[in-house]
C-alpha positions as CSV (number, residue, x, y, z in Angstrom):
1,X,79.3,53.9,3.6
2,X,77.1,54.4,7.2
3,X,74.8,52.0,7.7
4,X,72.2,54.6,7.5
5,X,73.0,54.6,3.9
6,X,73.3,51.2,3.2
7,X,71.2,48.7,1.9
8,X,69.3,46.4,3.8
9,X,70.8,42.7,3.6
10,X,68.5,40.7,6.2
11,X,64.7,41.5,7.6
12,X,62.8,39.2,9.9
13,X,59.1,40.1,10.4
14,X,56.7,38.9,13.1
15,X,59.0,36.0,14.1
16,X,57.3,33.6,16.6
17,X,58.8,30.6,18.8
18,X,57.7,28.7,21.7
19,X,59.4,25.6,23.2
20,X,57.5,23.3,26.0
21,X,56.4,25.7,28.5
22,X,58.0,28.7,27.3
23,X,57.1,31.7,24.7
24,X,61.4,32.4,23.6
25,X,60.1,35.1,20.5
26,X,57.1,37.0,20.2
27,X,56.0,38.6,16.9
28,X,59.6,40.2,16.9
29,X,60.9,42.2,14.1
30,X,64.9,42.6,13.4
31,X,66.8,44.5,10.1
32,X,70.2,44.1,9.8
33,X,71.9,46.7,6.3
34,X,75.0,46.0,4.9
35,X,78.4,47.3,6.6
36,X,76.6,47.5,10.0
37,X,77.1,45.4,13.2
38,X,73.6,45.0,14.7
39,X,73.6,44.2,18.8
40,X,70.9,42.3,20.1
41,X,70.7,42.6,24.0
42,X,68.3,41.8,26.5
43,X,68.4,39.1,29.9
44,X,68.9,35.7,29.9
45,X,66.3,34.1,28.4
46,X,65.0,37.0,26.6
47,X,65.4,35.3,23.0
48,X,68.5,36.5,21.7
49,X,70.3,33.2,21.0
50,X,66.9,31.5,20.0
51,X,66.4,34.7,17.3
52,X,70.1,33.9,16.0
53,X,70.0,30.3,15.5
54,X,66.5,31.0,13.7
55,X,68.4,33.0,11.1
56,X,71.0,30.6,11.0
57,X,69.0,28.0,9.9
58,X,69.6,26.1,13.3
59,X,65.9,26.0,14.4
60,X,62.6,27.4,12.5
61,X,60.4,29.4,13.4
62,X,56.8,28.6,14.8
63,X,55.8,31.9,12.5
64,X,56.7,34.8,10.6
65,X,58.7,35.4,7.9
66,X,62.4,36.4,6.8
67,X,63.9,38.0,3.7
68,X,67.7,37.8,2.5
69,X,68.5,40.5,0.1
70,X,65.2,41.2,-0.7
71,X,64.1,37.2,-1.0
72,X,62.1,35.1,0.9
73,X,64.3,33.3,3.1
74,X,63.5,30.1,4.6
75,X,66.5,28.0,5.8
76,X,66.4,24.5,5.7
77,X,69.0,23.9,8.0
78,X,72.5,25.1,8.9
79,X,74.0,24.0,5.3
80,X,71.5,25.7,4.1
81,X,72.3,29.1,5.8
82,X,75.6,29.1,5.1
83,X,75.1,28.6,1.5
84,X,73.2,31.6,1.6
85,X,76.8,33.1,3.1
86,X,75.4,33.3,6.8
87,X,77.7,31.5,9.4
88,X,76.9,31.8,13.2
89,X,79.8,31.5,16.3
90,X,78.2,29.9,18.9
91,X,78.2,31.0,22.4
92,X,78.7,27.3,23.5
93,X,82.0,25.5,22.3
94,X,81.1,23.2,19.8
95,X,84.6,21.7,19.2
96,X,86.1,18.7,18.9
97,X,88.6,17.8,21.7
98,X,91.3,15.8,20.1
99,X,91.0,17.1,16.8
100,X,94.4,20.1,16.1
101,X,92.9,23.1,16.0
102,X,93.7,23.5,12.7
103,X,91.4,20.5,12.2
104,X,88.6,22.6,14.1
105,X,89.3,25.9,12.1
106,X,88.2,23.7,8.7
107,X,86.6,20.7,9.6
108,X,84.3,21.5,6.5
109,X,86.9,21.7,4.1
110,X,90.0,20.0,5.0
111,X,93.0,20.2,2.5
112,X,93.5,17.0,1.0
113,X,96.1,15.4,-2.1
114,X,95.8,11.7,-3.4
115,X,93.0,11.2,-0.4
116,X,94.9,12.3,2.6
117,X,94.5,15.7,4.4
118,X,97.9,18.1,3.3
119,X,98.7,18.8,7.1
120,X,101.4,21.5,5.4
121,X,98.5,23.3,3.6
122,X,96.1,23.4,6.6
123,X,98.5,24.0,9.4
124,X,99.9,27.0,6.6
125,X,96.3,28.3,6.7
126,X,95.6,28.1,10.2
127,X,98.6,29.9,11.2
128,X,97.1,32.8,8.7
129,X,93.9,32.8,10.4
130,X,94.9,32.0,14.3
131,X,97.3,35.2,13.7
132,X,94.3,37.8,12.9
133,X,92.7,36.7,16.4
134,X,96.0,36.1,19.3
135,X,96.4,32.9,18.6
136,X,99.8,33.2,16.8
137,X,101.8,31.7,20.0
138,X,99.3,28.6,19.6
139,X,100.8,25.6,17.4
140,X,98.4,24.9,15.0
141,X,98.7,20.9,15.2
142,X,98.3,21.1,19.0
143,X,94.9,19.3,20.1
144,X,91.9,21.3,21.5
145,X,91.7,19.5,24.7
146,X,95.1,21.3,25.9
147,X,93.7,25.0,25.7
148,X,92.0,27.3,28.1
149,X,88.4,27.8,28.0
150,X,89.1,31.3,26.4
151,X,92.0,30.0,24.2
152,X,88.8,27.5,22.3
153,X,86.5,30.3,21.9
154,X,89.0,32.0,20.3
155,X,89.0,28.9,17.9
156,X,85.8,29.1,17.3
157,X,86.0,32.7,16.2
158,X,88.7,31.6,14.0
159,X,86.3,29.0,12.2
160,X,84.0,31.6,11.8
161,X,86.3,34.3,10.1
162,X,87.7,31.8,8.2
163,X,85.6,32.0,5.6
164,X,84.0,34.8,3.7
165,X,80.2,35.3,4.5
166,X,77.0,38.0,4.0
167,X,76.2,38.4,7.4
168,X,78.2,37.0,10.6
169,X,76.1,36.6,13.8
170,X,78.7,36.6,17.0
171,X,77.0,35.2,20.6
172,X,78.7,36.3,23.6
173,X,82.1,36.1,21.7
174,X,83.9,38.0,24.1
175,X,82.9,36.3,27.6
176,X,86.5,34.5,28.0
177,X,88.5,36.5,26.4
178,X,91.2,38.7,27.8
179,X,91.0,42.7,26.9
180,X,93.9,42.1,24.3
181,X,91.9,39.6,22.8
182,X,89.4,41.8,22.6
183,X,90.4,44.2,21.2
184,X,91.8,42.1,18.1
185,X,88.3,40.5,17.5
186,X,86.9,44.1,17.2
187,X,89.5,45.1,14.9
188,X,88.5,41.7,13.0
189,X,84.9,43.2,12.7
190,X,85.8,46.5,12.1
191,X,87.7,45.2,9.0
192,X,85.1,42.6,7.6
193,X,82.3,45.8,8.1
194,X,84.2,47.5,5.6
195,X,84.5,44.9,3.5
196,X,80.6,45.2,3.4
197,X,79.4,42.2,6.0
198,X,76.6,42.3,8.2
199,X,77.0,41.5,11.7
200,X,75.0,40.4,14.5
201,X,76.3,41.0,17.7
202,X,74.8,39.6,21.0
203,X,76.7,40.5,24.0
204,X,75.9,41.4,28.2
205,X,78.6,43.5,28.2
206,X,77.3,46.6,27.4
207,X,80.1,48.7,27.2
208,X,81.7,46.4,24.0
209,X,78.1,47.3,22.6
210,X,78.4,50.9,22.6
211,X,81.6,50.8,21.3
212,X,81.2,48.2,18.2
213,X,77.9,48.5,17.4
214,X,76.0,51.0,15.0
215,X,72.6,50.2,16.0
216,X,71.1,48.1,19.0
217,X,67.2,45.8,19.3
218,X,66.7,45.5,23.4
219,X,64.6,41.9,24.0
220,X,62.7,41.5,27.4
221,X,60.9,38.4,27.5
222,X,61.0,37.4,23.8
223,X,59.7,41.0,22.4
224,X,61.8,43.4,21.0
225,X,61.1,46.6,22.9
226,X,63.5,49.0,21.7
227,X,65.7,49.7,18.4
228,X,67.7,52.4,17.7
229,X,71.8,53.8,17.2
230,X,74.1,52.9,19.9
231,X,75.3,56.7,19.8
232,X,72.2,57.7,21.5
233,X,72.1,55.8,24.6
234,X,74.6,55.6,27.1
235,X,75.1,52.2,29.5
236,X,72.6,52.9,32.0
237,X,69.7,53.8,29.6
238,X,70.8,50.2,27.6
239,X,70.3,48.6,31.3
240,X,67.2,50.1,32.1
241,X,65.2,49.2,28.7
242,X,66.6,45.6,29.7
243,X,66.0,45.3,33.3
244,X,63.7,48.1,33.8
245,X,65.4,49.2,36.8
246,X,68.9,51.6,37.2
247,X,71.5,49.0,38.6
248,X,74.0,51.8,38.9
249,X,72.3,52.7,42.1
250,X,72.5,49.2,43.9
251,X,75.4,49.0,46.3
252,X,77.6,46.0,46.1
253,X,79.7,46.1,48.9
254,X,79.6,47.5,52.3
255,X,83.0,47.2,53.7
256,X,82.4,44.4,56.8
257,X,85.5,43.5,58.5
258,X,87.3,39.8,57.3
259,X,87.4,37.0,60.2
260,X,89.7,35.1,60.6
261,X,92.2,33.0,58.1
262,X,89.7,30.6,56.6
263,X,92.5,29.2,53.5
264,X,96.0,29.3,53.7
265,X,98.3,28.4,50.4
266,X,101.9,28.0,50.7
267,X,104.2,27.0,47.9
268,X,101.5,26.0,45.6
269,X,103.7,24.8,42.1
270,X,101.6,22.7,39.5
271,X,104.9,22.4,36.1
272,X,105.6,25.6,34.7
273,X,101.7,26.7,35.0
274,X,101.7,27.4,38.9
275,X,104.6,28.5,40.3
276,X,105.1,29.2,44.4
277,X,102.1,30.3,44.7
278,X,101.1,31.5,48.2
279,X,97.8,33.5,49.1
280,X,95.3,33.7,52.3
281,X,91.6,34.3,51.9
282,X,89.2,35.2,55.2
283,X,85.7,34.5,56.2
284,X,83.6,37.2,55.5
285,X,86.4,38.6,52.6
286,X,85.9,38.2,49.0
287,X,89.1,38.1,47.2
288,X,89.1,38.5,43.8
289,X,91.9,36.8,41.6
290,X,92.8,38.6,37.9
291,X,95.2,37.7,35.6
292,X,95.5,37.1,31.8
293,X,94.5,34.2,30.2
294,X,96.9,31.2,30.7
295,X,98.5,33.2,33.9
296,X,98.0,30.6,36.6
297,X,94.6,31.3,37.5
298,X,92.3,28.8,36.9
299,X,95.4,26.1,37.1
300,X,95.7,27.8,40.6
301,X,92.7,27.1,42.0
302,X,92.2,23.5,40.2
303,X,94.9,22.5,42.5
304,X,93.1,23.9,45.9
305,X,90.3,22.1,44.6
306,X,91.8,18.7,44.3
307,X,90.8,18.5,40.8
308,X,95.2,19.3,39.4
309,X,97.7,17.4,41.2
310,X,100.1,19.7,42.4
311,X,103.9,18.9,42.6
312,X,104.2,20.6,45.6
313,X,103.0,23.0,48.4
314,X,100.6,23.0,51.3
315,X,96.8,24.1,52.0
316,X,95.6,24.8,55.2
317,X,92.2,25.4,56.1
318,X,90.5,27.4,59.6
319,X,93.6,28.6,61.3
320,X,95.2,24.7,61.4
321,X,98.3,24.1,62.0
322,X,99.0,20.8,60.3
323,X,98.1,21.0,56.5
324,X,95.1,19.7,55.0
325,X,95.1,16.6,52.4
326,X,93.6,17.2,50.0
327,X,94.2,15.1,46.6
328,X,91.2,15.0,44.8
329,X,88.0,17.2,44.7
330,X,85.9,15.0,47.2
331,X,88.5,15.7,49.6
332,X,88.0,19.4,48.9
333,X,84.5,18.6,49.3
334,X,84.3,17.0,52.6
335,X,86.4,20.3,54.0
336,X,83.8,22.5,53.1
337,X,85.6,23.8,50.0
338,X,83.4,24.4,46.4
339,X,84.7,25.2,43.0
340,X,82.5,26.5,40.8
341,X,84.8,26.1,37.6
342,X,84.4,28.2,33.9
343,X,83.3,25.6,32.1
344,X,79.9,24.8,33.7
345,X,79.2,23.1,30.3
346,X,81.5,19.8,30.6
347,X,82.8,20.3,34.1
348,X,79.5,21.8,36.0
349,X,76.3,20.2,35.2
350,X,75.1,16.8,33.7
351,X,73.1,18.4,31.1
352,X,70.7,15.4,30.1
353,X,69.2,15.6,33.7
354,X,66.6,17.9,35.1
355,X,67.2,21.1,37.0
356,X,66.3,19.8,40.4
357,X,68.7,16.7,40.0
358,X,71.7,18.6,39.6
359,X,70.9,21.3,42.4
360,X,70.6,17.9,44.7
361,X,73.6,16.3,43.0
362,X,76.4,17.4,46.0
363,X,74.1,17.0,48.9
364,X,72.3,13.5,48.3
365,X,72.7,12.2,51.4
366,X,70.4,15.3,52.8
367,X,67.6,14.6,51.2
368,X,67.6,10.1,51.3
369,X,66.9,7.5,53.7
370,X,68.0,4.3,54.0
371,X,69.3,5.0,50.5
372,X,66.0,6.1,48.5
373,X,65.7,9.3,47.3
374,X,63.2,12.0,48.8
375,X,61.7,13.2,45.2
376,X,59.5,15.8,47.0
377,X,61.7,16.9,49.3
378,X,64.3,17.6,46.4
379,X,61.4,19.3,44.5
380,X,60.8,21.8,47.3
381,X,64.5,22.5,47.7
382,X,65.2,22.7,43.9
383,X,62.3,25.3,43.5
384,X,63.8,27.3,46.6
385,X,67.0,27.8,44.9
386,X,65.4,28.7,41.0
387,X,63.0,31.2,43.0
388,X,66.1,32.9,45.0
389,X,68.5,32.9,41.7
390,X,65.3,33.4,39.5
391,X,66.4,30.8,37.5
392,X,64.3,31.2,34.0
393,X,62.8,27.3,33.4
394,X,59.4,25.8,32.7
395,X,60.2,23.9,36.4
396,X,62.6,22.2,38.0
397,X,61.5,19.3,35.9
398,X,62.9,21.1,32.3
399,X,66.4,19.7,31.5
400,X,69.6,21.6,32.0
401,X,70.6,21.5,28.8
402,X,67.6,23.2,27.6
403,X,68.2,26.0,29.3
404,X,70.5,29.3,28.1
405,X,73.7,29.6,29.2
406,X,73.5,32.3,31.9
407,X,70.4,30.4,33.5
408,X,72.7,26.8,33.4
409,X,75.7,29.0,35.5
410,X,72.7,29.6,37.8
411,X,71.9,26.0,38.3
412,X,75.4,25.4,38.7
413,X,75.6,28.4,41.4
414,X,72.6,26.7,43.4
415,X,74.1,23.6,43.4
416,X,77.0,24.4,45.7
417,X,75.0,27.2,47.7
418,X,72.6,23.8,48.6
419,X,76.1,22.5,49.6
420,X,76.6,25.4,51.8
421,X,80.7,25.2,51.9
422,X,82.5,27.7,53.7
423,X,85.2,27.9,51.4
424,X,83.6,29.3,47.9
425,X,85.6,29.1,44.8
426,X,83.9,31.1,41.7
427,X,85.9,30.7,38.2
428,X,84.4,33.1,35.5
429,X,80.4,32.9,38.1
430,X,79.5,35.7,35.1
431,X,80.7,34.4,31.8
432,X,77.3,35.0,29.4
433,X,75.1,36.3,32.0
434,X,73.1,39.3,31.3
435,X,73.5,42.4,33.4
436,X,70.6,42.0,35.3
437,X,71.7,38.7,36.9
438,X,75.2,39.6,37.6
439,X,73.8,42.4,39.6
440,X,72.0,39.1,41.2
441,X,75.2,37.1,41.9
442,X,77.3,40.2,42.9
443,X,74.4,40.6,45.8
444,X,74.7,36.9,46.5
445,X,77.9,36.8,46.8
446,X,78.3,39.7,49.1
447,X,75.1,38.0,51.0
448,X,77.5,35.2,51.3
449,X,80.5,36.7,52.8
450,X,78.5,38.7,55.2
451,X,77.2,35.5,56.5
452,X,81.4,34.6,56.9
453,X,81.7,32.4,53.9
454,X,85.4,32.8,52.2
455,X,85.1,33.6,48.7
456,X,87.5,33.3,45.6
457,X,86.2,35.2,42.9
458,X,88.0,34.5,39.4
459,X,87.4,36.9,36.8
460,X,88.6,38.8,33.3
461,X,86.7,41.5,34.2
462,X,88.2,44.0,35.8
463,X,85.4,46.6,36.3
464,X,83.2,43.6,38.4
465,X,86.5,42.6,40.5
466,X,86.7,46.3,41.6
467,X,83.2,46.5,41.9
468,X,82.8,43.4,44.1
469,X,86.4,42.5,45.6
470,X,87.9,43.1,49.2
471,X,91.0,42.2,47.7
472,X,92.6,41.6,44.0
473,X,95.5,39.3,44.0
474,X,97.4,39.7,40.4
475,X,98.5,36.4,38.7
476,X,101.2,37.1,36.1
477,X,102.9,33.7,34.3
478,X,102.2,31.5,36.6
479,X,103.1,33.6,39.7
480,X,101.0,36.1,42.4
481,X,102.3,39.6,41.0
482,X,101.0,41.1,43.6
483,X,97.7,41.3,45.7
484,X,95.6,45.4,46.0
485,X,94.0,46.6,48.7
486,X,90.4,48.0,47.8
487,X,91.4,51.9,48.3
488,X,94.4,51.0,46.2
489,X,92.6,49.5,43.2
490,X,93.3,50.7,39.4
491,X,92.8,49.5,36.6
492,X,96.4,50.7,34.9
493,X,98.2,49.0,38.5
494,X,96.2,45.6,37.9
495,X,97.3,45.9,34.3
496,X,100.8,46.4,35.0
497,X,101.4,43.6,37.6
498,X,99.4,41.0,34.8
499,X,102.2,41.7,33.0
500,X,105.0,42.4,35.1
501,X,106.1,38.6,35.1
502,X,106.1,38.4,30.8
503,X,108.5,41.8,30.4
504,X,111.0,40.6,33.4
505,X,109.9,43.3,35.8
């Protein structure tokens, strides 16, 4: 049945929401029909998370009302919502660590005989469910803590197909995951569409939204502005209702020539995760690093960083000729070396303090004397950095953990430009940022290197490395495949060497 056809499960009408100094939703309206996956797209900030979590029962709105199969709908809470058969994966990771994953998959509803959890039953189960989404090489009893950043989201899509449900709302589910995994989610929606579900899919990647998506609502600045099918619009027209501009146009790179060596690896080997791992990177160059999930990369550059301890190989830094010590990250630090890492959530920010005191956090000593703090000089620098990144936030003032994802990676991103390292290390800078502001960090970035910053640019997507890089060097189990040129990049060569290592090329 096309959605065209189909019955309408879910209708919000004139849905308002305003938090301390900021209008999120604005007498939007949203429909979502049976057998149909719904994309909601728009900037950061725009409202799409705050829209979701209304209808998941997560917040309430200030007004307006909802209907659920033709009924009033009026959540009282999460329980609520999902006893109603609407379940919501989250674009942040709400796991538990040292629970299995198992354990994570159904934390709700653990199997249990004579008052203990049946670890055979639930380990049986997770295997069933961790299959249908590329898990299967995961053990199921092995704790979260151990996997990648795009290993647990993976999890949490697992938790949230794990149970049948009338309407399935997905934020950003794909920004860790590899194109494999990818692909398997999608088939995973396809499937549960026929089956009838709902699905609301939120998502900056507009290219996943024109292929999974049957209809699309464009936010700007908590209005809805646009609804129609996906099979009218193309990418760019998506872009422009968003952004109100045509990024296609905006040149990223423009070919300056590398300085000299800035970072030299050599025999880099962290266990079986990083193995002889040697690269270069030059000021002015931005080399971009790709790789599938679990390949080495992030492992890679945790070393460099200080942050791993490596078993053995050397860094050197500016053309030295005696290696550099580094062994731990305020050694990487002090030699002008930043890591922005991919999980800005737990390893980024301190999300209880306000924007400006985590922008000021790696350069205290810049703005204090004789060891008290300069509070307005950190608010004028702090406001510098949210105007250049255009950081959405009541002020400086608003706490981090208030904010939406892509604008926390901003913070994150002005932090270590207040640093002003020479050596720039960027691990996933674009995971659940909207188009608009990667356009804004691709700029930035090339701003950076033209000033003769090195830059490592970690990424999973492809199209961006190729768009941005001077370089891609290939990780493949553990190893540097190989490392393209920019007149020789392809997207089927990348491919290849990312595998090359797991088929014995």
């Amino acid at each position: 049945m096309s959605p065209a056809k189909s019955k309408t499960v879910f209708k919000a009408s004139d849905i308002s929401k305003s938090f301390p100094g900021v209008r999120a939703l604005c007498s939007v309206d949203f429909d979502l029909k049976e057998a149909e996956v719904h994309a909601l797209v728009g900037e950061n900030g725009a409202g799409k998370s705050t829209l979701v979590s209304i209808i998941a029962g997560l917040q309430s709105p200030d007004s307006g009302q909802m209907q659920l199969d033709e009924q009033t709908y009026r959540p009282g809470g999460k329980a609520d919502a999902e006893a109603h058969g609407i379940r919501m994966v989250m674009q942040e990771l709400h796991l538990i660590p040292n629970l299995s994953v198992a354990e994570n998959i159904f934390i709700e509803r653990l199997p249990s005989r004579f008052g203990f959890v049946n670890y055979s039953k639930l380990n049986l189960a997770a295997r069933q469910v961790m299959q249908r989404v590329g898990l299967g090489d995961v053990e199921p009893d092995v704790p979260v803590r151990r996997l990648g950043v795009g290993q647990q989201q993976m999890v949490e899509i697992a938790a949230g197909l794990s149970r049948r449900c009338r309407i399935l709302a997905l934020d950003e589910p794909t920004a860790s995951l590899t194109d494999r995994e990818i692909e398997l989610l999608f088939a995973q929606i396809r499937k549960l569409k026929a089956e009838g579900v709902g699905i609301i899919y939120i998502s900056h990647r507009i290219e996943e939204v024109i292929d999974i998506a049957d209809r699309v609502t464009v936010l700007r600045d908590g209005k809805a502005v646009f609804t129609g099918p996906t099979s009218d619009l193309s990418p760019n027209e998506i872009i422009f209702k968003m952004v109100g501009r045509d990024l296609e146009q905006e040149q990223l790179r423009h070919g300056s020539k590398p300085g000299p060596v800035a970072l030299r690896v050599d025999g880099l080997s962290v266990g079986d995760k990083v193995r002889d791992v040697g690269f270069e990177v030059h000021r002015g160059e931005i080399l971009g690093v790709a790789g599938l999930m679990g390949s080495g990369r992030t492992e890679t550059m945790r070393a460099v960083f200080g942050a791993d301890k490596a078993d053995r190989g050397r860094i050197y830094l500016y053309g030295a000729e005696e290696p550099a010590q580094i062994r731990r990250p305020r050694d990487a630090v002090r030699n002008g070396i930043a890591l922005l890492t991919e999980d800005r959530k737990e390893q980024g920010l301190l999300l209880s303090l306000a924007v400006r005191k985590n922008i000021s956090l790696a350069r205290l000593g810049d703005i204090s004397r004789f060891g008290w703090l300069n509070v307005s000089e950190e608010r004028s620098v702090a406001g510098r950095y949210v105007d250049a990144l255009s950081v959405r936030c009541s002020s400086a003032e608003q706490m981090v953990g208030e904010l939406s994802g892509g604008n926390q990676q901003k913070v994150v991103i002005a932090k270590w430009m207040y640093r002003d390292c020479d050596i720039l290390i960027f691990d996933e800078p674009t995971r659940g940022i909207d188009v608009g502001a990667k356009f804004e960090i691709y700029h930035m970035l090339s701003e950076l290197a033209e000033k003769g910053k090195a830059i490592i640019f970690v990424s999973s997507d492809l199209k961006e490395l190729m768009a941005v890089c001077d370089r891609i060097m290939v990780f493949s189990a553990g190893r540097v495949a190989e490392t393209f040129g920019s007149r020789q990049f392809s997207r089927e060569k990348i491919m290849s060497a990312a595998f090359s290592e797991y088929m014995g090329a």
